[in-house]
N, C-alpha and C positions, 0 to 999 in steps of 0.2 A: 504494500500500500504506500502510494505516495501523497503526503499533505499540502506539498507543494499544487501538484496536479489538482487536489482537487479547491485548493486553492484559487488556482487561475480561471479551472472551469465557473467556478462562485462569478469571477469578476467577470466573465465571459457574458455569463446569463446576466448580471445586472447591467451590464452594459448595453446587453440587446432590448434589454426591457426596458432602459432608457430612451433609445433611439424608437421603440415601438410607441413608446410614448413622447412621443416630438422632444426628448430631453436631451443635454448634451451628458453624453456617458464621461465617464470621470476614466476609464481606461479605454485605450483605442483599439474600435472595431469598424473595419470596412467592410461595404458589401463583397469582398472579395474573400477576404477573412471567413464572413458569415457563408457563405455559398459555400467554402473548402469546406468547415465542419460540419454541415449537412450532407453535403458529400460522401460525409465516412459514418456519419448517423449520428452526431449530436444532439441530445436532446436539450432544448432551450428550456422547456419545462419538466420537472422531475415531477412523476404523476404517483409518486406515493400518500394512499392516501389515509386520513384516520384508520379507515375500516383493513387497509393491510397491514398499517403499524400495531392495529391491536390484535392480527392474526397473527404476525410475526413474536407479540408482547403473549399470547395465549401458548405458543410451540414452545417458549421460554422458560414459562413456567408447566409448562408439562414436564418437560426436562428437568427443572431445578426444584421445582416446587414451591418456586415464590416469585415475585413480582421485583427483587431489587437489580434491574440490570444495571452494572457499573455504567457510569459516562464514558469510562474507554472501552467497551465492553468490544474484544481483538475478533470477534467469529460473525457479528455481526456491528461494526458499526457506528451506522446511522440508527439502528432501533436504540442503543445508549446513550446518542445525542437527542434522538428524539423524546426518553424518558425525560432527560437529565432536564428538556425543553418545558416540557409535560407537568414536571414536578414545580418545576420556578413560575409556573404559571398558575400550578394550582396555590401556592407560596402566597405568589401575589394576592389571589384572588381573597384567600384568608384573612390576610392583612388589611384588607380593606382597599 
């Protein structure tokens, strides 16, 4: 896994999503740029969505038997950033 990579891809996508919205993106992407990563099947949009992260969250705990995925969780991820997301928002919501 690389952090870098997915790093750039992050700024790739906000970048597009800038220009899709008449914005000036903060890192540089030409339409030429954007056509090569279609090209080889970039996805602009990541379409994970509640209902798979909580299928992915249910196989988990089948496995382990509880619900605490680490934030670095190395076998899957994005489902331990996605808790780690999950939990800071239920946090919030507590908090008032």
């Amino acid at each position: 896994v690389n952090p870098s990579l997915g790093n750039w891809c992050s700024k790739m996508r906000a970048a597009y999503n800038h220009i899709q919205q008449g914005q000036t993106p903060k890192s540089t992407l030409t339409q030429d740029q954007i056509e090569r990563l279609e090209e080889i099947g970039f996805k602009w949009k990541l379409t994970e969505t509640f209902e798979q992260r909580c299928r992915d969250l249910e196989a988990f705990k089948s496995e382990f038997g509880h619900c605490n995925v680490p934030s670095r969780y190395s076998v899957n991820p994005s489902l331990g950033n996605w808790c780690s997301k999950m939990r800071a928002a239920y946090n919030q919501i507590q908090q008032g």
